[in-house]
C-alpha positions in Angstrom: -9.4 20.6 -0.3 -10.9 17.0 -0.7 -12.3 15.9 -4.1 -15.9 16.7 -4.5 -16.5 13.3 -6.3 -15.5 11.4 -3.2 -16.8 13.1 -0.8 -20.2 12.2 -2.1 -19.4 8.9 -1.4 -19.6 9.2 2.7 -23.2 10.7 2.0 -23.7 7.7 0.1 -22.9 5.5 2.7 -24.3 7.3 5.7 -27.7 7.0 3.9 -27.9 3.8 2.2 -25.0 1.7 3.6 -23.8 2.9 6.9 -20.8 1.3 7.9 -21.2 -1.8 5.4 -18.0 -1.1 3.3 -16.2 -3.3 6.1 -18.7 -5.9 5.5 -17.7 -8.0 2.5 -21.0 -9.8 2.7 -22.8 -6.3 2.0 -25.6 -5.9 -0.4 -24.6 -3.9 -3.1 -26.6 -0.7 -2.9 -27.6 -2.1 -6.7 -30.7 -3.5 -5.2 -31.9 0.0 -5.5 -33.8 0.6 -8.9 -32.0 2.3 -11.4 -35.2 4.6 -12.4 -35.8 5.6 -8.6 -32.0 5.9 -7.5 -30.7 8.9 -10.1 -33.0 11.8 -9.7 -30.2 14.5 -9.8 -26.3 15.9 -10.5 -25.5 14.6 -7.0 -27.5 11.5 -7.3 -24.4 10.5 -10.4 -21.7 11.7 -8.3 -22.5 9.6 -5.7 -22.7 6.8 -7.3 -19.8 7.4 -9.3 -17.9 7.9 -6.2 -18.6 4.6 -4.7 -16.4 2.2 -5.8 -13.6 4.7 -5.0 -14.1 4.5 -1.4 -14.6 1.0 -1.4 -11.4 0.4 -3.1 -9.9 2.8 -0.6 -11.2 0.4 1.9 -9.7 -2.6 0.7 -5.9 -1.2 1.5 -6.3 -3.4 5.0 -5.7 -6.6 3.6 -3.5 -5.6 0.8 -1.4 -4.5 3.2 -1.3 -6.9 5.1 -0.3 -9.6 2.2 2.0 -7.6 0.8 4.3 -6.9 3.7 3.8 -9.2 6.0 4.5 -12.4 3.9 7.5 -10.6 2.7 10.9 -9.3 4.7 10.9 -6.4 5.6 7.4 -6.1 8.2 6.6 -8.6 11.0 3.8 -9.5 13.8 5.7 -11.1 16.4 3.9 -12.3 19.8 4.3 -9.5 22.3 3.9 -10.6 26.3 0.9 -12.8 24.8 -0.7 -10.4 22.5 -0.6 -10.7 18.5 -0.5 -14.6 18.1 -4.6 -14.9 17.3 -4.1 -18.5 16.8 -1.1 -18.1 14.3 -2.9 -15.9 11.8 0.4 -13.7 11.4 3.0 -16.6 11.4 1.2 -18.6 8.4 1.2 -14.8 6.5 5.2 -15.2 7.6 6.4 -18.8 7.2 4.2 -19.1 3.6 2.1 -22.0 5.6 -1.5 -20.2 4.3 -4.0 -22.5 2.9 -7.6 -22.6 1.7 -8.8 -23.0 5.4 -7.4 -20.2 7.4 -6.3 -17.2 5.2 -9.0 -14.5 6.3 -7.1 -11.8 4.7 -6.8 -13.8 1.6 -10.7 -14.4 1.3 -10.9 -10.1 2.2 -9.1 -10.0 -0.6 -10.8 -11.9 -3.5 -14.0 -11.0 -1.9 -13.3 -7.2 -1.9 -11.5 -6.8 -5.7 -14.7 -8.6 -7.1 -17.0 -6.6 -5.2 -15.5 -3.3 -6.0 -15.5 -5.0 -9.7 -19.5 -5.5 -9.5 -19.5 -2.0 -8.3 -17.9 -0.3 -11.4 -20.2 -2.9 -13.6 -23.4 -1.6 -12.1 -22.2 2.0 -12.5 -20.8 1.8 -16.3 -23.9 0.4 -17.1 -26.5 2.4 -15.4 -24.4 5.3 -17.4 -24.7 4.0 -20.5 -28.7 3.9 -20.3 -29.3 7.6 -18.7 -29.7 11.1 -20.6 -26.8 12.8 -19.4 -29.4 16.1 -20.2 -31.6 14.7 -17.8 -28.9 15.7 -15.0 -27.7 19.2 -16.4 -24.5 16.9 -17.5 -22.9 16.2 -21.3 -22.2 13.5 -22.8 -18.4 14.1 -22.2 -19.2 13.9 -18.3 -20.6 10.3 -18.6 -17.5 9.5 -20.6 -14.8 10.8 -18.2 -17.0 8.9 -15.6 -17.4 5.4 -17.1 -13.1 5.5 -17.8 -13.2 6.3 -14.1 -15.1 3.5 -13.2 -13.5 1.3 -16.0 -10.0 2.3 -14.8 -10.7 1.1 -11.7 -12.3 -1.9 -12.6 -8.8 -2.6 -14.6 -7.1 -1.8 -10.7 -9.1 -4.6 -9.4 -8.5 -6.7 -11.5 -4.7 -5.7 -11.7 -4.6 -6.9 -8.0 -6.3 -10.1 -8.6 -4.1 -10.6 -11.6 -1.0 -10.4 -9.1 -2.4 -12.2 -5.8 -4.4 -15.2 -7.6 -3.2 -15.4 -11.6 -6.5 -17.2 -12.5 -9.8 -15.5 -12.1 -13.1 -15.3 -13.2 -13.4 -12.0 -15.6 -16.9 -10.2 -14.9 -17.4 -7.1 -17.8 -21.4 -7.1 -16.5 -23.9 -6.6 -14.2 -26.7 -7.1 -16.3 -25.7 -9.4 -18.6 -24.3 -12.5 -17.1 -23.4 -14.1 -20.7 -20.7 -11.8 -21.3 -19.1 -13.4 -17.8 -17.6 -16.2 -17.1 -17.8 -18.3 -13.7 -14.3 -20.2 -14.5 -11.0 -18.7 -14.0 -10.1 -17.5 -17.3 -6.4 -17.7 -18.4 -3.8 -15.4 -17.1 -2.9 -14.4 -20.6 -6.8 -13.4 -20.9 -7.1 -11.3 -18.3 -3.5 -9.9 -18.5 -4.7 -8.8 -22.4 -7.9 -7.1 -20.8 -6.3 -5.3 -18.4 -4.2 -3.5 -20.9 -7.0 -2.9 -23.3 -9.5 -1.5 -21.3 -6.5 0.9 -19.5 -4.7 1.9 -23.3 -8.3 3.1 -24.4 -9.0 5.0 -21.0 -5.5 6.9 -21.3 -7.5 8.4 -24.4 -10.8 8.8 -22.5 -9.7 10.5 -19.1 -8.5 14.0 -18.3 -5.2 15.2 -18.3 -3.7 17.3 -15.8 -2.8 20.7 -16.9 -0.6 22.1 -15.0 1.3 22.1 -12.2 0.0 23.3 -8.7 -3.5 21.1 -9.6 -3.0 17.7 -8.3 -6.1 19.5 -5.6 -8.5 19.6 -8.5 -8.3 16.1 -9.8 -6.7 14.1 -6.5 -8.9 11.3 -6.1 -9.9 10.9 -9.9 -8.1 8.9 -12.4 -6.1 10.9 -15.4 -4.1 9.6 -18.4 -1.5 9.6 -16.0 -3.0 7.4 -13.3 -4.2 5.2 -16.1 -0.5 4.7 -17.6 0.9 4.2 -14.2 -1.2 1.4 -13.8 -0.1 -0.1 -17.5 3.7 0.5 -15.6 2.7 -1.6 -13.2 1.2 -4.1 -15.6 4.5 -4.3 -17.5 7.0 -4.1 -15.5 5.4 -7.7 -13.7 4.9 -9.2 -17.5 7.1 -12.0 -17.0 5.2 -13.4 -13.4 1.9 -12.5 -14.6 2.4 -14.1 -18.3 5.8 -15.5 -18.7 6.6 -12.8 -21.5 9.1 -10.1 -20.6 7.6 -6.3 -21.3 10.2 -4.2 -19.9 10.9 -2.0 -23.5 7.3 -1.3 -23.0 7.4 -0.4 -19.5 10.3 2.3 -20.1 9.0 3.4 -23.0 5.6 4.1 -21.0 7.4 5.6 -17.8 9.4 7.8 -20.0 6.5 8.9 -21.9 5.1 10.1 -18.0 8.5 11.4 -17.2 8.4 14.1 -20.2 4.9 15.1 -19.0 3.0 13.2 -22.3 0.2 13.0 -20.1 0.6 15.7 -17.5 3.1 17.4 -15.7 4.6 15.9 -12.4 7.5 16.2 -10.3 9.7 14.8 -7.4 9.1 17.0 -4.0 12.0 17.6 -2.2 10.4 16.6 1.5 10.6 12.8 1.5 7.4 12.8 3.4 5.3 15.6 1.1 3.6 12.9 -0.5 2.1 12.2 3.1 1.5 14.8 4.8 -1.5 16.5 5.2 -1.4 18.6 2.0 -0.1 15.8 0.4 -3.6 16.7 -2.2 -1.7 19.4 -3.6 1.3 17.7 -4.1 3.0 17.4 -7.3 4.7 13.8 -6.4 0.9 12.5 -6.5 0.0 10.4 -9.5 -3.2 8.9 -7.8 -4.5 9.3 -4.5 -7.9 8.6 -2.4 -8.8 11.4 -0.2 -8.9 11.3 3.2 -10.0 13.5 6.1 -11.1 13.6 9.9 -14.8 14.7 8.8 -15.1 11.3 6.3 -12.8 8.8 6.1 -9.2 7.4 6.5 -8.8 3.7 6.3 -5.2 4.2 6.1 -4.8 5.3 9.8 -8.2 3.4 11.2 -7.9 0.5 9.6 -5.2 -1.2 11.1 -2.5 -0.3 8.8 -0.5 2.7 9.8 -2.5 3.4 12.8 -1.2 0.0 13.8 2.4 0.1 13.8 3.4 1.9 16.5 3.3 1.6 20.6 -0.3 0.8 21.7 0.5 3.7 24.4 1.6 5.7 22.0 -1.0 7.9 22.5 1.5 9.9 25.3 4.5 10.1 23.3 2.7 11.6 20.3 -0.4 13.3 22.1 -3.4 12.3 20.5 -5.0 10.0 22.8 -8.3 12.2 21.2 -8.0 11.5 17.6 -11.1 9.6 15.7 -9.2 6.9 14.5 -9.3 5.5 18.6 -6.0 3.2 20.0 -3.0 2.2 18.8 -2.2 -0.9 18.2 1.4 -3.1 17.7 0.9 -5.1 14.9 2.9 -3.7 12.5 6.8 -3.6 12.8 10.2 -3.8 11.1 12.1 -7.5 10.8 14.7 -7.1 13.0 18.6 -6.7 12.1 20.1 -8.4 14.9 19.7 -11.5 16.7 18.6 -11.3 20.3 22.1 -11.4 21.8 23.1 -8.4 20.2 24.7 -10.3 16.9 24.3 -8.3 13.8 22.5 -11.1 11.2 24.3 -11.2 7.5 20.6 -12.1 5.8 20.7 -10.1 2.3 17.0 -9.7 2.7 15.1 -8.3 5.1 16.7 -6.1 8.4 15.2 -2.7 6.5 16.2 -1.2 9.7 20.1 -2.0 8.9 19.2 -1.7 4.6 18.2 2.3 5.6 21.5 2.8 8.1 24.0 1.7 4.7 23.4 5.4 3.8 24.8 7.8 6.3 22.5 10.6 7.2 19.5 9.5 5.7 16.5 12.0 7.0 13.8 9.0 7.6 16.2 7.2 10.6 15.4 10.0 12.8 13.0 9.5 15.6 9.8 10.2 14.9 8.7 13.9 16.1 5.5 16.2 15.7 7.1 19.6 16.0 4.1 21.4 15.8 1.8 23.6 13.1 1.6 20.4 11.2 5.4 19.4 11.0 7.1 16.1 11.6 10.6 14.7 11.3 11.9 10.9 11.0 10.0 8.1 10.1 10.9 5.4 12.9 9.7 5.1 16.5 13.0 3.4 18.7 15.0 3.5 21.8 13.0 5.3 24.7 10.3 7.5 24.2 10.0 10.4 26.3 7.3 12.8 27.1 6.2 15.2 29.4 3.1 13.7 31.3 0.2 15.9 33.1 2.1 16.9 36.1 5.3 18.5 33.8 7.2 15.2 34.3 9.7 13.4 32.2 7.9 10.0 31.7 8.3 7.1 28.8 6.2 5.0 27.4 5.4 1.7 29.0 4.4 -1.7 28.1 0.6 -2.4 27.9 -0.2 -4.7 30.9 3.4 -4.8 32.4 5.7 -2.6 34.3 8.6 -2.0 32.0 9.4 1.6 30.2 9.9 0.5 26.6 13.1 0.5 24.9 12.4 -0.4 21.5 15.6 -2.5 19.4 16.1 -3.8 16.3 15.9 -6.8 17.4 12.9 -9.3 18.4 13.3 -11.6 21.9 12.2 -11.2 25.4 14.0 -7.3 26.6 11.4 -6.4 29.3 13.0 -3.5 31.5 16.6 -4.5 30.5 19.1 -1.6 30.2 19.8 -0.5 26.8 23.4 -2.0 26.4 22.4 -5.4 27.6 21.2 -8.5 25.6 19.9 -11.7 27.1 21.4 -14.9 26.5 20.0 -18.4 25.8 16.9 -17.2 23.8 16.0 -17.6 20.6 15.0 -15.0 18.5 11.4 -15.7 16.1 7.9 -14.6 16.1 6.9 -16.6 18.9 9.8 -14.5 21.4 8.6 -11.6 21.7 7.7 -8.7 23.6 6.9 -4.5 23.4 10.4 -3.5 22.7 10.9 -5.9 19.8 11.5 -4.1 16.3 11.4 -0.4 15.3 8.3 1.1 14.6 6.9 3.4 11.9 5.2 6.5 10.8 5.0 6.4 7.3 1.8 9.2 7.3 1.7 11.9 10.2 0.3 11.4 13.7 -0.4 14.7 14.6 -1.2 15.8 17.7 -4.4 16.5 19.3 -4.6 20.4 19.2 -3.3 20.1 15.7 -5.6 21.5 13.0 -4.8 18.7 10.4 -5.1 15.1 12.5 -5.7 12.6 10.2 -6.0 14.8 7.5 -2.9 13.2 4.8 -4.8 11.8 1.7 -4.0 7.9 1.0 -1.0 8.2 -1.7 -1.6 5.1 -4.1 0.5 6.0 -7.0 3.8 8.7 -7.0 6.1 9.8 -9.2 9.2 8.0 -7.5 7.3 4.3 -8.9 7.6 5.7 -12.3 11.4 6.7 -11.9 12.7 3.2 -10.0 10.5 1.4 -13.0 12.5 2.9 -15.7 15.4 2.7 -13.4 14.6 -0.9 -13.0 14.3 -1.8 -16.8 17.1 0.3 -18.0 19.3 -1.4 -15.5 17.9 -5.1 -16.5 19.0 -3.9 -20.0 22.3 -3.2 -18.8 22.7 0.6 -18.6 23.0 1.2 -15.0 24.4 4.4 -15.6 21.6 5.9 -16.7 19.4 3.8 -14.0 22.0 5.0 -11.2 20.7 8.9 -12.7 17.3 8.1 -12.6 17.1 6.6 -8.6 19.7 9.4 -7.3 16.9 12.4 -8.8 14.5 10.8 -5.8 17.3 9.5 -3.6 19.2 13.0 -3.5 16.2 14.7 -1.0 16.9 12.0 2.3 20.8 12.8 2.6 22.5 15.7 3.5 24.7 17.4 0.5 27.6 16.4 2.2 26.9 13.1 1.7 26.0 13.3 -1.5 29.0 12.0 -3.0 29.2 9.1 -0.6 25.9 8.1 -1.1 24.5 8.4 -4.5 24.7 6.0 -7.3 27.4 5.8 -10.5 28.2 8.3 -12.0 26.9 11.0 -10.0 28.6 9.6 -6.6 30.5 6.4 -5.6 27.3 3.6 -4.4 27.1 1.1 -7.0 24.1 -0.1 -8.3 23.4 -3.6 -9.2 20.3 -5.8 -8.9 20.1 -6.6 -5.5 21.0 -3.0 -4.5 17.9 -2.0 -6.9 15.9 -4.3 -5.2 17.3 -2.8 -1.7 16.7 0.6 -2.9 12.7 0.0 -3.7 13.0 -1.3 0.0 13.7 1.9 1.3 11.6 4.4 -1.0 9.0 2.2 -0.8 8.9 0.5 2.7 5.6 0.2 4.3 3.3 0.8 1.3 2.0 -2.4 0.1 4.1 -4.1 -2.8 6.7 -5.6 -0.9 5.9 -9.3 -2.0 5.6 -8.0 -5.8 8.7 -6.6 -6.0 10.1 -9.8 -4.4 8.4 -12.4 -6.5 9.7 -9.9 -9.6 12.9 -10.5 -8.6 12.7 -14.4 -8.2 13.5 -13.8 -3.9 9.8 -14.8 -2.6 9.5 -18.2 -2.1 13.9 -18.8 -2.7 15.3 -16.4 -0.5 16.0 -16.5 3.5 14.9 -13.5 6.0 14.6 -13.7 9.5 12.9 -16.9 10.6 12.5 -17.6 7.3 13.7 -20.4 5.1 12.8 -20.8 1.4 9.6 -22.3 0.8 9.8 -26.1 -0.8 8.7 -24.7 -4.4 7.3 -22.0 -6.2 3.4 -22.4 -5.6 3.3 -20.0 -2.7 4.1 -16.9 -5.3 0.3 -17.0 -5.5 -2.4 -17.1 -3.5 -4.7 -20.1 -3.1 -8.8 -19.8 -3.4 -10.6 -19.7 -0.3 -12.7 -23.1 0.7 -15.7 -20.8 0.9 -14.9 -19.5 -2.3 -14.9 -22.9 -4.2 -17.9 -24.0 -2.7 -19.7 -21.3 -3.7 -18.7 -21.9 -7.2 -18.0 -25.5 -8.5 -16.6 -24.0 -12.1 -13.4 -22.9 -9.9 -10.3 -24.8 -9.7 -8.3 -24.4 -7.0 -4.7 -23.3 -7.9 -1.7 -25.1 -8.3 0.0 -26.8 -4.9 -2.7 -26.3 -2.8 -5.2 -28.8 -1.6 -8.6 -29.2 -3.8 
């Protein structure tokens, strides 16, 4: 069941907007007067709705800066395909500037937007007779903490990519904005207000078994998991350490202070396509064939796997169109077959540390909406039309792919061999370089649920390694070593159990790197990579593969677009990059 509140939204859009939530140029539907635009219930709702499935639609090009300019994801060149005149490598190598980061601009563009969004909205509430709309007064409440929750997301994001930004509270009154970047400290301090007063303001869930009835909505617990968030990155965002806060706050979620969740014991429940009734689910934005999924169409998960996919996983019908390579995992070995000794990066190798780990198997749909593995490698077989064994193939070439962990120039070569004299980086590569990912099911055609998984945003597992995190920064890593083997526990077999799990309840030790290994795993694929990194002072330092450290510390932020800065003389361009 999909969240009545959002699903409003596509009705929205089909009638006012069409397909402009792509468009970052788009007129806000705004322009539409207040006094003709909310005639009924629905007319609310909708609009209400809005900014939720435009902040569902701006997951492309978070993804994209969060994994790609960190370790563990890559775009290399494939036969000629994916260089699009280096757009991927300057993500890579840290070489972005104010002239060519197109994602970068998505980015500042979209958060502000979605901001002016929740403005109009919290506004237009604040002058209407709930009465008027066979609502209360406690309706337009829980609906403006919605809308100023989110607000407090966008601006959580800008916080993290840019540091110095413009803070816009109106849409009405531009006195109460400013047009120059206000300081970090500022906005930091906002953030954290408006999201301690909306704890009190939103709904709490009740019980559990009813993550259907409020998926897609914010709750105390959404709103505190943001603070977690805000916290736990303190001493980037501001220079002042908040980690007693952070545990304190995570705790507080943990005993259920504002609504009872818990750890599934499928890895990939939180995914799948009744991942809205799942208890793991903190905050999600709902999803579905019928409306909308920008996490499989828009070139995030859709995207990392085989472009002829389609005849390995048999859904060359689905809505969401092609497949596309663009997304896959740094590789672990160096094209002659030489395992690399980076301590970052090769996620690939980072998973295999742990024997018997559930996510290494090969992706499968087993049918009635069931999958197992996470990772697409080696040769992928099918049965074709005619009841023939076949594999998948390289687009535009005549070689079955064998995919590796490993990035260079394969083409139809034999499994156990490795060519020599090449070198291995993003420029070398072809369809068999790096292991591929399925982080949400592809089901199959003549499956019922296609496309159907719900975009997880927050889970219960981020509030566990938090606490983990700050207990084990304050020295106990007993009890953080407890708190990462309560998630870690459900991807091994029992048998392993002992081998694998942390001090004291097995023999792994847990230390910082290993934590920041660890949030690697749980989390690979789902768009905080670079934070985590920057957090633990690796981001612009640290070596990967074909990756050296960048020359200082300026790239831990994002510059401001040249577009941008023309369009508003009050903004400075931020520190190291060129005015």
């Amino acid at each position: 069941m999909k969240s009545k509140l959002i699903q409003y939204a596509f009705v929205l859009l089909a009638l006012t907007m069409g397909c402009a939530c792509t468009d970052l140029d788009e007129t806000l539907y705004s322009s539409v007067a207040t006094k003709n635009f909310y005639n009924t219930k629905s007319d609310i709702e909708r609009a209400v709705a809005r900014p939720f499935e435009h902040a569902f639609a701006t997951i492309k090009e978070r993804q994209v800066l969060q994994e790609l300019t960190a370790d563990q994801l890559i775009t290399p060149t494939r036969d000629g395909w994916w260089d699009d005149g280096g757009r991927w490598r300057r993500y890579h190598y840290h070489t972005w500037n104010a002239e060519d980061g197109t994602d970068i601009l998505y980015l500042w563009n979209g958060q502000y937007q979605g901001i002016g969004q929740c403005n109009y909205v919290i506004e237009d509430l604040e002058s209407l007779d709930p009465a008027k709309f066979g609502l209360t007064e406690s309706d337009f409440n829980d609906y403006k903490a919605q809308c100023r929750t989110l607000r407090a997301m966008f601006y959580l994001t800008l916080l993290d990519a840019f540091r110095n930004c413009p803070l816009v509270v109106s849409f009405n009154d531009k006195t109460e904005n400013t047009d120059y970047q206000v300081a970090p400290k500022e906005l930091f301090t906002f953030i954290e207000n408006e999201l301690k007063d909306c704890v009190n303001k939103l709904a709490r869930k009740e019980s559990l078994g009813t993550q259907a009835l409020v998926q897609g909505k914010w709750t105390q617990a959404g709103a505190a998991a943001l603070l977690v968030r805000l916290y736990l990155n303190a001493e980037v965002y501001i220079g002042e350490e908040r980690y007693d806060d952070c545990a304190r706050l995570c705790q507080n979620i943990l005993d259920g202070v504002y609504g009872p969740y818990e750890v599934s014991d499928r890895w990939d429940a939180a995914f799948d396509w009744d991942n809205n009734t799942c208890d793991e689910v903190i905050f999600g934005y709902p999803a579905s064939s019928g409306y909308s999924y920008w996490h499989y169409s828009g070139d995030v998960y859709w995207y990392a796997v085989p472009s002829q996919a389609r005849f390995y996983l048999k859904d060359s019908k689905c809505k969401a169109g092609e497949h596309n390579v663009k997304y896959a995992a740094s590789p672990s070995y160096d094209v002659d077959g030489t395992l690399y000794n980076y301590k970052l990066g090769m996620p690939i190798q980072n998973f295999r540390k742990y024997p018997g780990d559930e996510r290494m198997k090969l992706y499968r749909n087993l049918g009635n909406s069931k999958r197992e593995g996470m990772f697409l490698f080696g040769y992928l077989e099918y049965v074709d039309d005619n009841g023939k064994t076949a594999r998948v193939r390289a687009p535009e070439r005549s070689y079955d792919l064998y995919i590796r962990d490993a990035v260079g120039n394969f083409q139809g070569m034999a499994p156990d061999t490795w060519p020599q004299g090449q070198t291995s980086n993003l420029m070398n590569g072809d369809h068999n370089s790096g292991w591929h990912f399925v982080k949400y099911p592809m089901y199959t055609d003549a499956d019922a649920h296609q496309l159907e998984s719900d975009y997880t945003e927050i889970r219960l597992p981020e509030i566990i390694y938090s606490l983990a995190e700050c207990k084990l920064r304050s020295g106990d890593a007993s009890g953080a070593g407890k708190l990462l083997n309560s998630v870690r526990k459900r991807n091994y077999p029992s048998e392993n159990l002992n081998e694998v799990l942390y001090l004291p309840d097995g023999r792994a030790k847990l230390d910082m790197e290993e934590m920041l290994a660890e949030w690697g795993r749980e989390y690979f694929a789902e768009g905080r990579r670079r934070t985590d990194l920057i957090r633990f002072g690796k981001f612009s330092t640290s070596s990967w593969w074909d990756k050296t450290p960048d020359a200082d510390h300026h790239t831990d932020i994002f510059p401001l677009m040249r577009n941008v800065l023309n369009a508003n003389p009050a903004l400075k361009q931020n520190p190291g990059y060129n005015d």
